[in-house]
Each structure stands twice: as C-alpha cells, then as structure tokens.
PDBQT receptor file of N, H, CA, C and O in Angstrom, charges set to zero:
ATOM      1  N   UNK A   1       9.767  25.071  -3.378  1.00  0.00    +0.000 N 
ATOM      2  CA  UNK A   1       8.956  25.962  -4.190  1.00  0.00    +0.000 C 
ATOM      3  C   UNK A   1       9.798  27.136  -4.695  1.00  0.00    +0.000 C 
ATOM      4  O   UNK A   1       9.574  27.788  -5.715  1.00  0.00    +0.000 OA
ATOM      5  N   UNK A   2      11.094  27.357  -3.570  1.00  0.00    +0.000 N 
ATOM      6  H   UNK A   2      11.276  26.828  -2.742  1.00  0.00    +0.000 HD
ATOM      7  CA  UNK A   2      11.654  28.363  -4.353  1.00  0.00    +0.000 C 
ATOM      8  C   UNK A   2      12.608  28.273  -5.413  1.00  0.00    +0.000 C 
ATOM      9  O   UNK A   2      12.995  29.216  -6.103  1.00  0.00    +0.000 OA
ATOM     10  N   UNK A   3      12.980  27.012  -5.501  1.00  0.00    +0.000 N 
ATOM     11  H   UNK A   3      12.665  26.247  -4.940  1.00  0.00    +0.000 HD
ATOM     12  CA  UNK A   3      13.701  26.430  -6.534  1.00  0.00    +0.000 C 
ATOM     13  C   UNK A   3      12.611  26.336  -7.679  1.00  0.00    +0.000 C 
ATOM     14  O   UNK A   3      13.087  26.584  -8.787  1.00  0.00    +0.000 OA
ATOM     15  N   UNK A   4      11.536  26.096  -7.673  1.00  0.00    +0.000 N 
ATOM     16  H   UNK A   4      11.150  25.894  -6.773  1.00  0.00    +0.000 HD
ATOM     17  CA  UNK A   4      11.210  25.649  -8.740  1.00  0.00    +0.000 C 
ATOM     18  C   UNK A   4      10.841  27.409  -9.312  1.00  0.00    +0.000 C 
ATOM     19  O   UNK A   4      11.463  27.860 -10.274  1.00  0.00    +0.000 OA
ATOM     20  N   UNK A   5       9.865  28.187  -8.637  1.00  0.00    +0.000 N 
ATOM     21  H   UNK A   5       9.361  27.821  -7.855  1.00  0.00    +0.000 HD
ATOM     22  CA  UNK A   5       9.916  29.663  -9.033  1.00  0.00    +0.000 C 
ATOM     23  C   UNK A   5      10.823  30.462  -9.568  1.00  0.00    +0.000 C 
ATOM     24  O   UNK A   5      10.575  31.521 -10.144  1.00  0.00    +0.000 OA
ATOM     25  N   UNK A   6      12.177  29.852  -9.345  1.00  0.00    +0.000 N 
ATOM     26  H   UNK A   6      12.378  28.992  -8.877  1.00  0.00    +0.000 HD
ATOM     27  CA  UNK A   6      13.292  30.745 -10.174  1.00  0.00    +0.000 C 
ATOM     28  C   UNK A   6      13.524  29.861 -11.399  1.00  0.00    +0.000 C 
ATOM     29  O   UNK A   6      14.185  30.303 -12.339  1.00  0.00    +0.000 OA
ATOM     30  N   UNK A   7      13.115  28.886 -11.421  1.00  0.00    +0.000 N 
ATOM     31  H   UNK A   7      12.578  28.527 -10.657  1.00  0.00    +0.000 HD
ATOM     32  CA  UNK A   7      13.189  27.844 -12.922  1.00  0.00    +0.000 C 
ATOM     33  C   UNK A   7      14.401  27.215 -13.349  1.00  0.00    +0.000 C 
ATOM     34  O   UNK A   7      14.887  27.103 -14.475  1.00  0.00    +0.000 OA
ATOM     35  N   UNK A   8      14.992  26.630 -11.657  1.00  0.00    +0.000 N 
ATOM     36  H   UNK A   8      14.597  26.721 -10.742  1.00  0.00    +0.000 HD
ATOM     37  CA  UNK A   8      16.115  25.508 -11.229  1.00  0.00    +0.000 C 
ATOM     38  C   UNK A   8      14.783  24.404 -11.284  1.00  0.00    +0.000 C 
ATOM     39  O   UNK A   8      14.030  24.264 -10.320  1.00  0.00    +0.000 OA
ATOM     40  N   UNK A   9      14.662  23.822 -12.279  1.00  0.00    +0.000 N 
ATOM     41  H   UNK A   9      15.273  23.936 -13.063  1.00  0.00    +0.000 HD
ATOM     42  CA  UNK A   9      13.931  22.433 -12.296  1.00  0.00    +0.000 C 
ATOM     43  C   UNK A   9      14.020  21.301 -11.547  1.00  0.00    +0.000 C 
ATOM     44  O   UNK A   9      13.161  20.673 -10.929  1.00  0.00    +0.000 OA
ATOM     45  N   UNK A  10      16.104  21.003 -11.810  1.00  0.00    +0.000 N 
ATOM     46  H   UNK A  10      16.802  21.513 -12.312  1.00  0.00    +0.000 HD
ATOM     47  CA  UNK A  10      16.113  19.982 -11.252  1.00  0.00    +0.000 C 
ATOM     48  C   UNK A  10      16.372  19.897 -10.307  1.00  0.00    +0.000 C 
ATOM     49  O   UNK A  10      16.141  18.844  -9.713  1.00  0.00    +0.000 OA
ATOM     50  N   UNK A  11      17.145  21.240  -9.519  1.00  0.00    +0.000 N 
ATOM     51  H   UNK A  11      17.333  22.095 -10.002  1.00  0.00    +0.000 HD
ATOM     52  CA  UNK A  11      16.984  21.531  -7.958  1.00  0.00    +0.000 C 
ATOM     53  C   UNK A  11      15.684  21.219  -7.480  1.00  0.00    +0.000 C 
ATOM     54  O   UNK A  11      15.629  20.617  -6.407  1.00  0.00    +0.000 OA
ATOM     55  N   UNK A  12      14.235  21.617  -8.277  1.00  0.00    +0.000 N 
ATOM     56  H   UNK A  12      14.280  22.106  -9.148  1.00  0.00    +0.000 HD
ATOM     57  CA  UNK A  12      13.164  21.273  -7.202  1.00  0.00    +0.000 C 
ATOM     58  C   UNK A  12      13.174  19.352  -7.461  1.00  0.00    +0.000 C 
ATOM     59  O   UNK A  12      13.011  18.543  -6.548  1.00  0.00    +0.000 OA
ATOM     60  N   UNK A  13      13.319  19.134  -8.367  1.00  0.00    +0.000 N 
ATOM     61  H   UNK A  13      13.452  19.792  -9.109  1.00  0.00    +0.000 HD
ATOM     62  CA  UNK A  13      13.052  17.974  -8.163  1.00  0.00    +0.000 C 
ATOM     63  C   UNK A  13      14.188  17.114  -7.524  1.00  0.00    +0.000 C 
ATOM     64  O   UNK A  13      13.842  16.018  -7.083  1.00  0.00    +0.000 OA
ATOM     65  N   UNK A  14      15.338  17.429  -7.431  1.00  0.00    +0.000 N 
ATOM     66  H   UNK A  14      15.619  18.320  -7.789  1.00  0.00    +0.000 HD
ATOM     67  CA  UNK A  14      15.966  17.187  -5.869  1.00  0.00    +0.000 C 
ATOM     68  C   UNK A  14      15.728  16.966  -4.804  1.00  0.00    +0.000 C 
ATOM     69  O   UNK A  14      16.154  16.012  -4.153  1.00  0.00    +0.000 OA
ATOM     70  N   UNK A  15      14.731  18.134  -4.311  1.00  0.00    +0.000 N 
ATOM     71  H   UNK A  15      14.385  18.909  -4.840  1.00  0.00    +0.000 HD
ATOM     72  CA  UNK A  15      14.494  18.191  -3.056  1.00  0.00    +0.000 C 
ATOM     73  C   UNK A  15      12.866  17.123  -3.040  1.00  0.00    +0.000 C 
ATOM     74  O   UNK A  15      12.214  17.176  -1.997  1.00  0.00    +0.000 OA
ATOM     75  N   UNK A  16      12.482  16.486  -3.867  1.00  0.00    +0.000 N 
ATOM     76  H   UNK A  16      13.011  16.442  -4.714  1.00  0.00    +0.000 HD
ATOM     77  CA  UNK A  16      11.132  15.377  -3.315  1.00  0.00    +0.000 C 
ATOM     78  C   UNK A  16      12.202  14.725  -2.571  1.00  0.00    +0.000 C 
ATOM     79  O   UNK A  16      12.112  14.654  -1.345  1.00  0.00    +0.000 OA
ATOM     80  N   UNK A  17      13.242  14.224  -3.212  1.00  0.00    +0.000 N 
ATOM     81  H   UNK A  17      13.315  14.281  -4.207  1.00  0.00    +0.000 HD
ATOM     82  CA  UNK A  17      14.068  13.126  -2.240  1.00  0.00    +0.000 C 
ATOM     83  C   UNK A  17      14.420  13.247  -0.916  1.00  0.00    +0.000 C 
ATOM     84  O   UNK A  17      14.631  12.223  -0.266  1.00  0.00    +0.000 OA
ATOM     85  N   UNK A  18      14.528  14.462  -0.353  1.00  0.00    +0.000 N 
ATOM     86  H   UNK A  18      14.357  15.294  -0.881  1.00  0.00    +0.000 HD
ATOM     87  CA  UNK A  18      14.220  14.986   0.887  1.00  0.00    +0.000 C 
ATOM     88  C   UNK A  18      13.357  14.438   1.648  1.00  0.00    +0.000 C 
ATOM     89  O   UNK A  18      13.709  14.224   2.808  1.00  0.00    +0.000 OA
ATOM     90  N   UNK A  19      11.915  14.034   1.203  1.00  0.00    +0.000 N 
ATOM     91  H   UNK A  19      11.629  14.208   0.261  1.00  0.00    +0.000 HD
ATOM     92  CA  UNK A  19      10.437  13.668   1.801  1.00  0.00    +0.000 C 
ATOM     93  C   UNK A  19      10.172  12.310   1.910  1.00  0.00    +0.000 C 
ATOM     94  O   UNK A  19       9.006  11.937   1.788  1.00  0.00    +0.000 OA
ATOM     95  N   UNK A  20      11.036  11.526   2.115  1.00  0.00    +0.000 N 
ATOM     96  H   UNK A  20      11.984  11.829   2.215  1.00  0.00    +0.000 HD
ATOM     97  CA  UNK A  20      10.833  10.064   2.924  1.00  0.00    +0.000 C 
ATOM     98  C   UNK A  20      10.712   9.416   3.991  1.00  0.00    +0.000 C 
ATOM     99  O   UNK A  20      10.756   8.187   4.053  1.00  0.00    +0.000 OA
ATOM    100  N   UNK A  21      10.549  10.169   4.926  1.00  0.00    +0.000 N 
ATOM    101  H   UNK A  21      10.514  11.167   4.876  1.00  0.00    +0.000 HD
ATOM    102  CA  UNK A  21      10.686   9.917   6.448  1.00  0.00    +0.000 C 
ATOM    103  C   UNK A  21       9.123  10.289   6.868  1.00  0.00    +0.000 C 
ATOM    104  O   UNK A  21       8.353  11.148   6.438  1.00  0.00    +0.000 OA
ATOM    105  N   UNK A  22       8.944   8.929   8.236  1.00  0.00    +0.000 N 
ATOM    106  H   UNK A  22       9.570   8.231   8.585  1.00  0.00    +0.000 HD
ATOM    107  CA  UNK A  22       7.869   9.457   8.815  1.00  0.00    +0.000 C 
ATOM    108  C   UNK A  22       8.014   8.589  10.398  1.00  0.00    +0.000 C 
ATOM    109  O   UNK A  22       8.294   7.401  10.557  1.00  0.00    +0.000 OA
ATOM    110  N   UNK A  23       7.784   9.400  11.217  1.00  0.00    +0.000 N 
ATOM    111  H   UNK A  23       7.557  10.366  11.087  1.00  0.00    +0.000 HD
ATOM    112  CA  UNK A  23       7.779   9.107  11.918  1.00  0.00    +0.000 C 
ATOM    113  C   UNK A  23       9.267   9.560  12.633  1.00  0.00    +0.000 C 
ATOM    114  O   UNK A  23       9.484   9.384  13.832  1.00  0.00    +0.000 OA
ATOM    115  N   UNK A  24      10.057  10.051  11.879  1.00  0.00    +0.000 N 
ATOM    116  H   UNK A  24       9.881  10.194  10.905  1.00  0.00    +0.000 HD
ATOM    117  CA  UNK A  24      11.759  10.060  11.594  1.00  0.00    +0.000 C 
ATOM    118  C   UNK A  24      12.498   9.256  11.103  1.00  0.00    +0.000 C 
ATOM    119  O   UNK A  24      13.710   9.358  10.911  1.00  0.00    +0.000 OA
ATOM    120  N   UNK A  25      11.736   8.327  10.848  1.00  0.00    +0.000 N 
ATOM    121  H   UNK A  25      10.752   8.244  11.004  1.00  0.00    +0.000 HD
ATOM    122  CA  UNK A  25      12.560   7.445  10.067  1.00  0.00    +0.000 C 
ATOM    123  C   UNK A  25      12.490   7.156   8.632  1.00  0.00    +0.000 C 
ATOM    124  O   UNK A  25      11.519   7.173   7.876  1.00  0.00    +0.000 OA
ATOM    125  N   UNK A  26      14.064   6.812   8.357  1.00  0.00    +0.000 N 
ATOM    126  H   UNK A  26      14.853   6.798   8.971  1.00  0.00    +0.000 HD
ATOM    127  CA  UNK A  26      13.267   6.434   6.183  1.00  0.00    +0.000 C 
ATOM    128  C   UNK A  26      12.630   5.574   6.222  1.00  0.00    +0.000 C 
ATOM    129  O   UNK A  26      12.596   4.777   7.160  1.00  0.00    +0.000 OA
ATOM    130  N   UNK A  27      11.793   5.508   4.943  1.00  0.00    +0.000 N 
ATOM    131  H   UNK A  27      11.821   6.156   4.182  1.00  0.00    +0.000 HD
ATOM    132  CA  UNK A  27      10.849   4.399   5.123  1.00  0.00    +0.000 C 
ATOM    133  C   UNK A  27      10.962   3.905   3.410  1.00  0.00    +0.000 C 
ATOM    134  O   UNK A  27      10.719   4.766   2.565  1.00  0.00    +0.000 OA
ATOM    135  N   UNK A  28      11.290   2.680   3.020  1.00  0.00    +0.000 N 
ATOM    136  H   UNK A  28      11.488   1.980   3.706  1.00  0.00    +0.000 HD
ATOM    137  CA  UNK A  28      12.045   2.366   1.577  1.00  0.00    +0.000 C 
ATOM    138  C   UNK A  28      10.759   2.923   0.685  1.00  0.00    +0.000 C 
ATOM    139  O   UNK A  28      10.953   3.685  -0.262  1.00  0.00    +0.000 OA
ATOM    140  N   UNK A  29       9.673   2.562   0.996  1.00  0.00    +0.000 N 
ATOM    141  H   UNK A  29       9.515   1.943   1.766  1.00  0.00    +0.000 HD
ATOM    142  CA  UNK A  29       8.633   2.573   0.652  1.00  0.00    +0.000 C 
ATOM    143  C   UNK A  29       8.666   4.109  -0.506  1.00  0.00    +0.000 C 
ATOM    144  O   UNK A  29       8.741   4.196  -1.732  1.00  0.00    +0.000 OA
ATOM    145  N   UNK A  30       8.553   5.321   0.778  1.00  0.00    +0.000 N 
ATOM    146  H   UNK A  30       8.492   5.250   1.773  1.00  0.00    +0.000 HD
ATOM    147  CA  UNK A  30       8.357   6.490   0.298  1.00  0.00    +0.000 C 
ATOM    148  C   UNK A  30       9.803   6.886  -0.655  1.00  0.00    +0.000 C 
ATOM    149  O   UNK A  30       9.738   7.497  -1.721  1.00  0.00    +0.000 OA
ATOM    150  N   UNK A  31      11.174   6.371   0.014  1.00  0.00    +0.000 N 
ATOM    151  H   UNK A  31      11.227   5.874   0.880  1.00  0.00    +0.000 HD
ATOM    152  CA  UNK A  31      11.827   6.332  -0.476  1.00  0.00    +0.000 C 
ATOM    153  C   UNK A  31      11.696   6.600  -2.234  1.00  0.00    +0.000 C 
ATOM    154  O   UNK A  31      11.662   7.572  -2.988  1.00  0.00    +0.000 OA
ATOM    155  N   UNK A  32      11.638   4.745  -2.374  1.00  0.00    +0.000 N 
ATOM    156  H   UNK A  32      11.665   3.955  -1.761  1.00  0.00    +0.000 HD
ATOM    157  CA  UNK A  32      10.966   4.638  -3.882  1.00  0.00    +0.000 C 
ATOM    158  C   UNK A  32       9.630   5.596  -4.586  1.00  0.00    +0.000 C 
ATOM    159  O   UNK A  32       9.640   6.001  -5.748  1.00  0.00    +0.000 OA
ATOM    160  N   UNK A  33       8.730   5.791  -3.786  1.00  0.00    +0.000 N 
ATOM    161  H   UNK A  33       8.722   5.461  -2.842  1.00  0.00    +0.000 HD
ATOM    162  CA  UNK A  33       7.993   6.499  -4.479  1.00  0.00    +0.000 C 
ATOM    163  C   UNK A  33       8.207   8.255  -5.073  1.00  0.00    +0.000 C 
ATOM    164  O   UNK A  33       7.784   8.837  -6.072  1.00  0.00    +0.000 OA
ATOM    165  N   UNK A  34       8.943   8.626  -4.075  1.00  0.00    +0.000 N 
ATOM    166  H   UNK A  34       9.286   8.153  -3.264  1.00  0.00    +0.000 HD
ATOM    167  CA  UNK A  34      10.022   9.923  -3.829  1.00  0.00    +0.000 C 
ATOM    168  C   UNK A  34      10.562  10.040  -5.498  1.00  0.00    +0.000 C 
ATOM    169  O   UNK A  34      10.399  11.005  -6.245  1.00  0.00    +0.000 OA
ATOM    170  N   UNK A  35      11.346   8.553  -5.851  1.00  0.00    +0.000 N 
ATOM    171  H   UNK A  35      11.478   7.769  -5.245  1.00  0.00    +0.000 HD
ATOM    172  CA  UNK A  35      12.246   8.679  -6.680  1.00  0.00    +0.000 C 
ATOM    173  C   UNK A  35      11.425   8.382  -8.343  1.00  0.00    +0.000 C 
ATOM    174  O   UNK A  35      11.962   8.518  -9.442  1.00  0.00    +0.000 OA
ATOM    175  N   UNK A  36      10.321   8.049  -8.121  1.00  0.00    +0.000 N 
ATOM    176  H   UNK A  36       9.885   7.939  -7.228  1.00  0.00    +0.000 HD
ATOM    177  CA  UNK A  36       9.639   8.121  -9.073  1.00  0.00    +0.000 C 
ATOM    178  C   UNK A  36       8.662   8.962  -9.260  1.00  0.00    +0.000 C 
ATOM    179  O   UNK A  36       8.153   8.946 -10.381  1.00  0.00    +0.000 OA
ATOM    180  N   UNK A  37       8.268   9.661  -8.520  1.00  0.00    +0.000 N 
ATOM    181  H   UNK A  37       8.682   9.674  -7.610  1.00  0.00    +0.000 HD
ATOM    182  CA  UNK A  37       7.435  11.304  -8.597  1.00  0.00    +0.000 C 
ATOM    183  C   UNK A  37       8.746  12.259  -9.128  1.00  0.00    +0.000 C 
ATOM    184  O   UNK A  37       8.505  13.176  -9.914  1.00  0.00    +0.000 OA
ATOM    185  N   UNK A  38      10.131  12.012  -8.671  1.00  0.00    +0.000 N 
ATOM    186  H   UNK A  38      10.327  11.268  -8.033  1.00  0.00    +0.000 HD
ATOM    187  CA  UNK A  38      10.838  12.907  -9.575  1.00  0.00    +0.000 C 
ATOM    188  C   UNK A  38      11.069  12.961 -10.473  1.00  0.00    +0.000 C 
ATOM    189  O   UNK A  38      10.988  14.034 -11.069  1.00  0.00    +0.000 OA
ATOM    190  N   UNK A  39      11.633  11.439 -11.280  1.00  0.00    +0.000 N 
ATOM    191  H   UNK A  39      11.700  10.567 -10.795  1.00  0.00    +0.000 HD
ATOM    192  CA  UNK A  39      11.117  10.823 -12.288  1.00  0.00    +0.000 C 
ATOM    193  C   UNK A  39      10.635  11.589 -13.551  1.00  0.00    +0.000 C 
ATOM    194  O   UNK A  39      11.061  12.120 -14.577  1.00  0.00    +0.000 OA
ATOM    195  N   UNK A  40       8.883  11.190 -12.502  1.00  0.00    +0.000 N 
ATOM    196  H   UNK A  40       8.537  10.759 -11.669  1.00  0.00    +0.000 HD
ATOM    197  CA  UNK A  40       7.816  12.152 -13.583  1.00  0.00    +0.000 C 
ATOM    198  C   UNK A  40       7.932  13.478 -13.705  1.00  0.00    +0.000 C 
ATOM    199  O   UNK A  40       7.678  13.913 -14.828  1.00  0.00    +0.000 OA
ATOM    200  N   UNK A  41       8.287  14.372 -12.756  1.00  0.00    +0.000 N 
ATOM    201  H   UNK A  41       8.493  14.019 -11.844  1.00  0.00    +0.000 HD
ATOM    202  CA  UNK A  41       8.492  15.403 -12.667  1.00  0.00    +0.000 C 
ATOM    203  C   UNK A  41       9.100  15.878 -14.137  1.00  0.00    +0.000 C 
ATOM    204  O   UNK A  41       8.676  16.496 -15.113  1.00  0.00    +0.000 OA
ATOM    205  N   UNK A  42      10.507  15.146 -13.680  1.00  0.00    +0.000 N 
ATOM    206  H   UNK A  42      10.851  14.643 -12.887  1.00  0.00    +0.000 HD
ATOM    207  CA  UNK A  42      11.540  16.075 -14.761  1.00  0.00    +0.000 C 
ATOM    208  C   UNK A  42      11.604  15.256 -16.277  1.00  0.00    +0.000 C 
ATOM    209  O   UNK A  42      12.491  15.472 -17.103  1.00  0.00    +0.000 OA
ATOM    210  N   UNK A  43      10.548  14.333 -16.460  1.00  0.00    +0.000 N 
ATOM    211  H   UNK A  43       9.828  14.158 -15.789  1.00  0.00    +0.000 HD
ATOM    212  CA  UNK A  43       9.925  14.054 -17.742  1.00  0.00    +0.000 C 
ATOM    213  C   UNK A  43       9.062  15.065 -18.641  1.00  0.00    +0.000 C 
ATOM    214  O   UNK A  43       8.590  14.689 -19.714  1.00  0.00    +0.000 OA
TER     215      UNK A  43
C-alpha cells in the first residue's frame, strides 16, 4: 500500500507476487492467479 500511495505502480504490483503461499507453502494455483491480478492491475 505504500508503494502504491507514493505512485510506484509497478512496485505495488510486484509485491501481489509475494501472496502465494498458504499454509507456507507455494501453491501454483495462487501462484498463477497472483500473476494475472497483476496483469490486470498494471493494464
């Protein structure tokens, strides 16, 4: 959030890729979805 508040765009959308893990582990799943919410993001 603080990346995106100073209006580093693609720094925030960097960091979704961060958010794939559950449980602690990656999971391809979120992985992929990660990489297509950023995607949209920076569309």
């Amino acid at each position: 959030l603080r990346k995106l508040n100073a209006g580093d765009y693609a720094g925030a959308a960097d960091e979704f890729l961060r958010w794939n893990k559950a449980g602690g582990k990656v999971l391809n799943g979120l992985t992929r979805r990660r990489e297509a919410e950023r995607a949209l993001f920076l569309s």
